[in-house]
N, C-alpha and C positions, 0 to 999 in steps of 0.2 A: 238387830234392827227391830224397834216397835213396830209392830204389822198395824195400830191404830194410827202411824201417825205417819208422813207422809217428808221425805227433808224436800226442801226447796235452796234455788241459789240465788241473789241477788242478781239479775245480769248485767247490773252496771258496777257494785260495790264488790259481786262474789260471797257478801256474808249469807250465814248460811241459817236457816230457820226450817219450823214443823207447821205443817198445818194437818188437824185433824183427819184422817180418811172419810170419815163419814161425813165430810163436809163436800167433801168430791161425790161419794156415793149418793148421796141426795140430791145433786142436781146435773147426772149421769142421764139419767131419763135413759131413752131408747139410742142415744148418740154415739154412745162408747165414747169419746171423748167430751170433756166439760171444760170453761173455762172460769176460774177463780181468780177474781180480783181483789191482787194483795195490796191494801192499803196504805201510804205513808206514815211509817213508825211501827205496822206490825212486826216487820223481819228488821229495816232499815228506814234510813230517812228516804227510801224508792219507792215509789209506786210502779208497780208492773201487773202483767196478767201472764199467767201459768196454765197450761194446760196438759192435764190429767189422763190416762187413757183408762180401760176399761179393766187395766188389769194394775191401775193405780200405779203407773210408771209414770214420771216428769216426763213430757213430749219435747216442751216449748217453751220459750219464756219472753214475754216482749216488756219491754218500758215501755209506759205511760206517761211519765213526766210531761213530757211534751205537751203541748196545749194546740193540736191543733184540730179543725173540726171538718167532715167531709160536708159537700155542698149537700142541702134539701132543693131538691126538683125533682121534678119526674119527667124522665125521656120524653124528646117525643115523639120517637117510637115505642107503641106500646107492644109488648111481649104477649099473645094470647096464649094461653093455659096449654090449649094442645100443641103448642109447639114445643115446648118444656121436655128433654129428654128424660124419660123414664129411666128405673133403675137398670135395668136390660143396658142401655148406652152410656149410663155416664152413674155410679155408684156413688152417689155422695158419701155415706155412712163408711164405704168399705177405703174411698179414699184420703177422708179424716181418720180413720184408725191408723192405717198405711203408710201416707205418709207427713213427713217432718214439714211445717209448715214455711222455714225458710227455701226450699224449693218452689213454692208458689210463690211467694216475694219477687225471688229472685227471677221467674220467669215470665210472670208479669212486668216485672219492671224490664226486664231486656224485649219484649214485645212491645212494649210503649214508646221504648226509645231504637225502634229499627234495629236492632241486632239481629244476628244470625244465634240461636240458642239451643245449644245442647247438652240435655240434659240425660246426665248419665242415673239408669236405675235399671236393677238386676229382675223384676217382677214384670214378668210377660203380659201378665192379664191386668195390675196397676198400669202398665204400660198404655192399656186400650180405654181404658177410661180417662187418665189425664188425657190425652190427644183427642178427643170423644171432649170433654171440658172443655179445654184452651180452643178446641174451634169453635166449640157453642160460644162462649162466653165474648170472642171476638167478634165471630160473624156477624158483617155489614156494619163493621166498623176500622176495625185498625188488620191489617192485613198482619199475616206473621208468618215465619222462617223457621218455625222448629223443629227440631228433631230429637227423639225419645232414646236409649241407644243404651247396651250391655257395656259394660263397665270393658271386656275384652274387642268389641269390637272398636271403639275409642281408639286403644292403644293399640290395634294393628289399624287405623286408617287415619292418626292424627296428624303426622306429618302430611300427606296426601290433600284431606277431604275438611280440615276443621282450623286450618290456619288462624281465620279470621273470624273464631267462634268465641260468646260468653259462654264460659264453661262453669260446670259444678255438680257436685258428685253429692248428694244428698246438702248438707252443711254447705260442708266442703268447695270453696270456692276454686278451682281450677283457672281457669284464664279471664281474667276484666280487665283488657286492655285499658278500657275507657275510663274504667273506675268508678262506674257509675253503682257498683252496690256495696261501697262507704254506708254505714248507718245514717249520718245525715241525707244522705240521696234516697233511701229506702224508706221515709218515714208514713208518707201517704201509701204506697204501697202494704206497708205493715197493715196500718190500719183497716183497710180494704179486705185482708187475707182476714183480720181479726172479725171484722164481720161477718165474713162469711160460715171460719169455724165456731161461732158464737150462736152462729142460729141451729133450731133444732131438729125443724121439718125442712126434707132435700131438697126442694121445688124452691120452695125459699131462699135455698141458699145459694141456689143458681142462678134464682130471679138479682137477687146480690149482685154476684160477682156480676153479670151480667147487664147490670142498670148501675152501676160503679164505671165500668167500662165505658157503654154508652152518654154518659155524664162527661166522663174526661174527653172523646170525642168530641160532643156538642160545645162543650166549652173552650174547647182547644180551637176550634171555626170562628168561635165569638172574637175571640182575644187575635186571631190572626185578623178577623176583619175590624176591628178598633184599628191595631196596629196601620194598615193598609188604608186607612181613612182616616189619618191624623193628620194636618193641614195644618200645624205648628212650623215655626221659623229653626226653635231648639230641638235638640231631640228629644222624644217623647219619655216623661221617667218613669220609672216604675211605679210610685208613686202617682201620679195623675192617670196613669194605664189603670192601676186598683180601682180608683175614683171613677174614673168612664167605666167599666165595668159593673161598679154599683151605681150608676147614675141611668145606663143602658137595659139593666135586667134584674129581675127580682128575684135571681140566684144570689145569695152569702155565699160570698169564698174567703179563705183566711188567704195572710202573705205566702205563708207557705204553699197554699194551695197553689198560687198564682207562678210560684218559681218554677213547683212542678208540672203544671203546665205550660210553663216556657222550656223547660227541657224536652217536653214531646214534640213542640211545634218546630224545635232547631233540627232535632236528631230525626224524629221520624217525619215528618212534612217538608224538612231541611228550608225552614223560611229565614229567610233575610233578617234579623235581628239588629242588626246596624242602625235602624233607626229608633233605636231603644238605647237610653242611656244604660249606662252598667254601674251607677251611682246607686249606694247601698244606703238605706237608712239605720243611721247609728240605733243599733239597740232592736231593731224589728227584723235584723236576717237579710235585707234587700235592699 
């Protein structure tokens, strides 16, 4: 193997290409992990983004294709500086090196949609920092159910303790009843995750995940209170729901945004949706 050159995989086509090492190594910074976006027609006709570790091993790989865009606002609650866990509680750098980025997809998304989430990993002290995150990044928003757990202790208490658990083993998807981490259901979460490993100072990348979060809350109360004050004859469509949305607030949300925060509001708020048509527009996903 060229030690200059790096292979990559398409993760929708699988074709296989190089990208220079040095093109990792130069915007490596102090992060240990980078991410490199592969352009439509370099490798394939895919656009995706790759991420590099410090010891120039493939991590991760997400498509881009997708065209959708996270909202611009700002909480409003504001985060002050000192509340920000230092590296002492929550390691940003040592938990981007560590670990594989569909594990945060995957746990965030089952934290949004009310699951019970456990997530199996063999690292005692990665162990204290994800749970150290996932409660910063929640707290005084969406309440969550998780638990962190050794790959052995699983499998002496899974019959028992974890029946009715979203399960997964790093990648590895273990139990989704509900099937809610399908690649189409995952897409704004990817995003989110990609933000966070994209930035390069850790306070930052907290502030991230953490004001990603508090957005999906805030908007998730908007959209249930529209809902709850529609005083239509028909049921209310998704389509005119979009529309009062942009007519009510000077948040941009894409369609898709709007789906994903109708799967938060059924699953985790468990609202009455009945009075939402389920008529899709041809051609926009809805």
């Amino acid at each position: 193997m060229n030690k200059n050159r790096i292979l990559i995989n398409c993760p929708s086509c699988l074709k296989t290409g190089f990208i220079d090492a040095s093109e990792a190594i130069s915007s490596m910074g102090n992060r240990g992990v980078t991410a490199i976006h592969i352009l439509n027609n370099r490798i394939c006709s895919h656009s995706f983004v790759v991420y590099i570790d410090k010891n120039l091993k493939l991590r991760d790989c997400f498509l881009t294709d997708f065209q959708v865009d996270l909202p611009q606002m700002e909480p409003n609650r504001k985060i002050e500086n000192k509340k920000i866990p230092d590296s002492d509680a929550i390691d940003v750098y040592f938990i981007k090196i560590n670990m594989p980025a569909y594990p945060l997809i995957y746990t965030i998304k089952g934290c949004l949609n009310n699951e019970k989430v456990l997530f199996i990993n063999e690292n005692e002290v990665l162990k204290v920092h994800l749970m150290n995150l996932f409660e910063f990044i929640f707290h005084d928003s969406f309440a969550i159910n998780l638990m962190i757990e050794k790959r052995e202790v699983y499998q002496d208490n899974r019959a028992q303790h974890y029946k009715d658990f979203l399960i997964f083993d790093n990648n590895k998807i273990i139990r989704d009843k509900n099937k809610i981490l399908t690649k189409n259901n995952i897409k704004i979460d990817t995003l989110i995750v990609q933000k966070f490993l994209a930035e390069d100072d850790a306070k930052s990348s907290l502030l991230i995940l953490k004001n990603e979060i508090l957005k999906t809350f805030e908007i998730s109360k908007k959209v249930m209170h529209l809902i709850e004050t529609y005083k239509g004859e028909k049921q209310l469509s998704r389509e005119r729901l979009f529309e009062k949305f942009k007519e009510t607030s000077a948040i941009k949300i894409s369609y898709s945004y709007l789906e994903f925060i109708l799967d938060i509001i059924k699953n985790y708020f468990n609202f009455d949706l009945s009075a939402l048509s389920s008529y899709y527009i041809p051609g926009m996903g809805i």
